[in-house]
N, C-alpha and C positions, 0 to 999 in steps of 0.2 A: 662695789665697795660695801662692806659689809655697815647692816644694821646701827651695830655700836658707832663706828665712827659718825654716824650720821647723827647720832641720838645725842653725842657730844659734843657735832659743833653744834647743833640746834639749840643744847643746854648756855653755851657758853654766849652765844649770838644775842638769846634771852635777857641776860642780864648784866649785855657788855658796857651799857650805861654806870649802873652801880657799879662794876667793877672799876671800870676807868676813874671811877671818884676816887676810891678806894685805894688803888694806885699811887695817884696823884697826890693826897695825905699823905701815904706813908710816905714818897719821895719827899716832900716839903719837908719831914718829920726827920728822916734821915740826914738831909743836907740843910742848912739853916742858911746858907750861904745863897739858896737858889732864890728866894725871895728879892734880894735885892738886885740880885745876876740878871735876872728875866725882869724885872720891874711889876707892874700892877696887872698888867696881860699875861704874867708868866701864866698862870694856873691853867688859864684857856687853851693858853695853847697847849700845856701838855697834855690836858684833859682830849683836847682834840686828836692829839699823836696817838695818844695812848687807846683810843677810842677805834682811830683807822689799824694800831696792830692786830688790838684785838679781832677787828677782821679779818686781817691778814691772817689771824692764828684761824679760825674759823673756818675758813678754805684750807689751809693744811691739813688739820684737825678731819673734816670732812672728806679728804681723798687721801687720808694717812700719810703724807705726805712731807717727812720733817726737812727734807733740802727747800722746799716750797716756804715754811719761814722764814730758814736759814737766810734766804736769795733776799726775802724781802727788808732783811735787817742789813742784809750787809746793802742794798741798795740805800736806806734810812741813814748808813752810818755817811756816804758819800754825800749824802744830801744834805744831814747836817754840819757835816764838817764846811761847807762852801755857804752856810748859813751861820756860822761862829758858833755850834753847838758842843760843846765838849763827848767826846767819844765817851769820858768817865758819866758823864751826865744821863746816856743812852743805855749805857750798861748800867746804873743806877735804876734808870725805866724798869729794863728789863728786869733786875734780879726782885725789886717791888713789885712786877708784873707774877712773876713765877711763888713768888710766897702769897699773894693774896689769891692768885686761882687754887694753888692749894688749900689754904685755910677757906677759900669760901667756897666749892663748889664739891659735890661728893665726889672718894677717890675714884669712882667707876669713871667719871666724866673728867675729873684733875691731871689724872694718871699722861697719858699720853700729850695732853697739851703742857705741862711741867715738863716733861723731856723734853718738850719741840724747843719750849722757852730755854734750856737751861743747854741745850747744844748750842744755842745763838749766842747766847752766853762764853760759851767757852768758844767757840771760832771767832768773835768778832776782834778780836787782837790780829787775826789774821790776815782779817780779811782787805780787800784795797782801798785805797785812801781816794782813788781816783778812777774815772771812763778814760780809755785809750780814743783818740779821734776811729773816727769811723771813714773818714779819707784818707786810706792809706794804700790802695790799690796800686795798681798801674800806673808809674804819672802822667801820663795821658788822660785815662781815662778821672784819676784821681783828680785833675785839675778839670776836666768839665763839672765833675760833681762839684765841684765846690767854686766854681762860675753858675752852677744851677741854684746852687743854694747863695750865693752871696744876693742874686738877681729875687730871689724869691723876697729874700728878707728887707731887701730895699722895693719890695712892691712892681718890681720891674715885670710882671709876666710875658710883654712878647721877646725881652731876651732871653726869660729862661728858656719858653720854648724854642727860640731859635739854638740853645744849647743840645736842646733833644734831638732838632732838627741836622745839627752839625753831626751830631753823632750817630744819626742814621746816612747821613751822605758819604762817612767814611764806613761803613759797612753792618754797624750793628741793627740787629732785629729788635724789634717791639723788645722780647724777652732780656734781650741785652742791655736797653735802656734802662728798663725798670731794675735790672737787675745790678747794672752796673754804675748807673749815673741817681737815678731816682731814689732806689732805695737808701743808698749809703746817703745820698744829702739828707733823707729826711731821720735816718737813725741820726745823725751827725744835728739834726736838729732836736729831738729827746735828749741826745745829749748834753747839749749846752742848756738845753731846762734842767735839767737833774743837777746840772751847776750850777744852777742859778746864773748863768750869763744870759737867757735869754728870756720872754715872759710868755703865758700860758698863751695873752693873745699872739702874739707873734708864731709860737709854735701851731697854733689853731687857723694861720690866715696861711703858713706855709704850706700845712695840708689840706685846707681847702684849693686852694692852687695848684700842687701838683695832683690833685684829682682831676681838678677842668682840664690840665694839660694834657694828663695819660688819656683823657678820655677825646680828645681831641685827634690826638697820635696814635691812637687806637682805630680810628672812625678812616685816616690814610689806610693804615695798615691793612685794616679790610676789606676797601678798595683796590690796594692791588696785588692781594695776595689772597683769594679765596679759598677757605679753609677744605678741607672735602671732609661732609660728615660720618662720622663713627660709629650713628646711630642712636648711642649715650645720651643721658640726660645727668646732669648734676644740678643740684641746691648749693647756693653758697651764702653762706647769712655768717652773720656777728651774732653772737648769744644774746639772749634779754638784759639790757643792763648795760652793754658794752654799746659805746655812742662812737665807738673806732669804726670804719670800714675800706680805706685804702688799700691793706695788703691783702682783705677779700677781695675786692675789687679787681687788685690784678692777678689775683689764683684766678676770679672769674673771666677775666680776658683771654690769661695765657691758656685755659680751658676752653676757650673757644677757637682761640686759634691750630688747637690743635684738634678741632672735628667734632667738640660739644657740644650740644643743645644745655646752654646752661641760663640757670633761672636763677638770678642774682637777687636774694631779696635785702640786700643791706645792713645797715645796722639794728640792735637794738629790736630781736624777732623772739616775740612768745616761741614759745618751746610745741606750742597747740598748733599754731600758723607755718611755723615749719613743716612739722609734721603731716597737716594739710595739703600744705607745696608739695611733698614729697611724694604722697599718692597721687595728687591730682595729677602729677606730670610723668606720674611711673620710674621716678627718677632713680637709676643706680649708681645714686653715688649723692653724697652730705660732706659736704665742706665747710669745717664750722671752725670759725676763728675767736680768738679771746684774748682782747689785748693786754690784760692784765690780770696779775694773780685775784682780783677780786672776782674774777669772769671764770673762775675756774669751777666751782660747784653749780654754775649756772650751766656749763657746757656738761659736765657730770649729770644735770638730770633731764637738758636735751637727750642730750644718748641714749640716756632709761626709755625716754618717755619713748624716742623710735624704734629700741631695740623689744617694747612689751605691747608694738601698734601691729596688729595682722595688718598681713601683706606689705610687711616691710623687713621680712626677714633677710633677703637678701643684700637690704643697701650696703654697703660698705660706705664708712665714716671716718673721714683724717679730720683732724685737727693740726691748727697753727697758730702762732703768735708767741707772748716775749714769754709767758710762761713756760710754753712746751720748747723754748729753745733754753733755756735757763736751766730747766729739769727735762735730763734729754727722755726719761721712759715715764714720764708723768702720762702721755697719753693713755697707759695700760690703766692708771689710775680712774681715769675718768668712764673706759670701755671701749676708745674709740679702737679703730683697725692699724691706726700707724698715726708717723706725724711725720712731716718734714722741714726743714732748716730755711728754707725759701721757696717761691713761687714757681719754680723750675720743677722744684724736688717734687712740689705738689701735685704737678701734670706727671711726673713718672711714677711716683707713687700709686695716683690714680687709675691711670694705665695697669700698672701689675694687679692692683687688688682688683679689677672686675675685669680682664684681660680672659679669665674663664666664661663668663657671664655671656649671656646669650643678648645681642640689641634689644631694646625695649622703643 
């Protein structure tokens, strides 16, 4: 990614505090109605809104990126709509958002963040009012996931896993689980937080659970199914900043059941300690996950830092998570080698991109 872009989110990142004030006056200033609308907490809170876009702009900004704000407004406009927030009220943010980055920052650095803003602008009429359920598969399988998730949310853990457990006795693999009961309940749980139907902690205690679980059902799997190794080594970490690590977790699984020697460092990994990992274990192959558009210039300067480290020329690097499914060629943006759609896709991805490559 070139220079400028970087030099412009840096600029905008600087002084997204005064900006967000600034914003937030002129909204007040424009609507006199909102004062009484929002009550004595209005101000905070948009100051707060206005605060988290402007990062949002900042990660776009940074990997030139304008479908990357686009996605994150049109996610804000469902989240306020399930919050009583008026759509006219967002678009009001925004179009205040777009003249005070103008008037306040120089056009070298204004210029492409003013487009980013004023295309959300003009799609946000479009855009959907609502999330489709994430349980709509197979109704077979579509009703374990969601016997998985009803068990999760009522605290129940040994019937969720006996959910996993039903569905490996009617034939499915480790990958099938995850991929077909696991994942959809816990996407189907972001989702009812983005509606506000369900709370951070709830969302927070259902994914800690289905981590104990997969890892449980994991620990079977490899018991009686020994993988035969490939000789490979992979990293697979969460960017610095990012406190997600389940859908690593089971890229690092289904990597080992498929002949990896893989080194799972978790969430939340300096971009230096990766890097580290990656020599110290001769690894060909970096799997970096990033669960949200704010994790997206944090995986942008992982990449750098591996792609400018001797004797790391050869790794090949995917990336995953809701950004690079949301913007399907955003990978190219950041430098990684590919991306893919799920944990499946990852193992064959992985496979083709060092399939030349010699065992290490």
């Amino acid at each position: 990614m070139s220079d400028d872009a970087r030099h412009s989110a840096s600029a905008i990142e600087c002084v997204s505090r005064a900006l967000s004030e600034w914003i937030v006056q002129r909204q007040y200033e424009r609507d006199a109605t909102l004062e009484a609308r929002y009550g004595g907490a209005g101000r905070r809170m948009w100051r707060t809104d206005v605060q988290g876009r402007l990062h949002q702009l900042v990660q776009a900004v940074g990997v030139a990126s304008p479908e990357l704000f686009v996605q994150s407004v049109a996610w804000s406009k469902i989240a306020f709509r399930t919050r009583g927030v008026a759509e006219s009220d967002l678009r009001l943010s925004l179009e205040c958002m777009a003249e005070v980055v103008s008037e306040q920052l120089p056009p070298s650095v204004a210029e492409s963040a003013v487009a980013m803003i004023r295309r959300a602008v003009d799609s946000l009429e479009g855009m959907p009012d609502s999330v489709p359920t994430f349980l709509n598969g197979s109704a077979g399988l579509s009703d374990r996931a969601r016997a998985y998730l009803d068990a999760l949310m009522e605290a129940r853990r040994d019937d969720a896993f006996e959910v996993l457990l039903a569905g490996r006795r009617e034939g499915l693999d480790f990958a099938g689980i995850c991929g077909r009961i696991v994942v959809p309940a816990m996407q189907e749980v972001g989702r009812l937080w983005h509606l506000n139907e369900v709370t951070i902690a709830e969302e927070h205690c259902c994914t800690a659970a289905s981590g104990s679980l997969l890892a449980r059902l994991f620990e079977l799997e490899l018991r009686e199914r020994r993988p035969v190794p490939n000789g490979r080594t992979a990293v697979i970490a969460s960017v610095g900043g990012d406190l997600h690590e389940l859908g690593a977790r089971v890229v690092s699984d289904l990597l080992e059941l498929d002949g990896w020697r893989c080194i799972f460092l978790g969430a939340n990994m300096p971009a230096i300690e990766v890097v580290a990992a990656l020599l110290h274990h001769g690894a060909a192959l970096l799997a970096v996950s990033a669960s949200s558009n704010l994790s997206v210039q944090s995986a942008r300067d992982l990449i750098a830092e591996v792609r400018s480290t001797e004797g790391l020329e050869s790794v090949r690097v995917i990336v995953g998570g809701t950004p690079f499914a949301a913007v399907p060629e955003l990978w190219r943006s950041v430098g990684a080698d590919g991306s893919a759609s799920d944990a499946t896709a990852a193992v064959a991805l992985a496979a083709r991109l060092t399939e030349a490559q010699p065992a290490r």
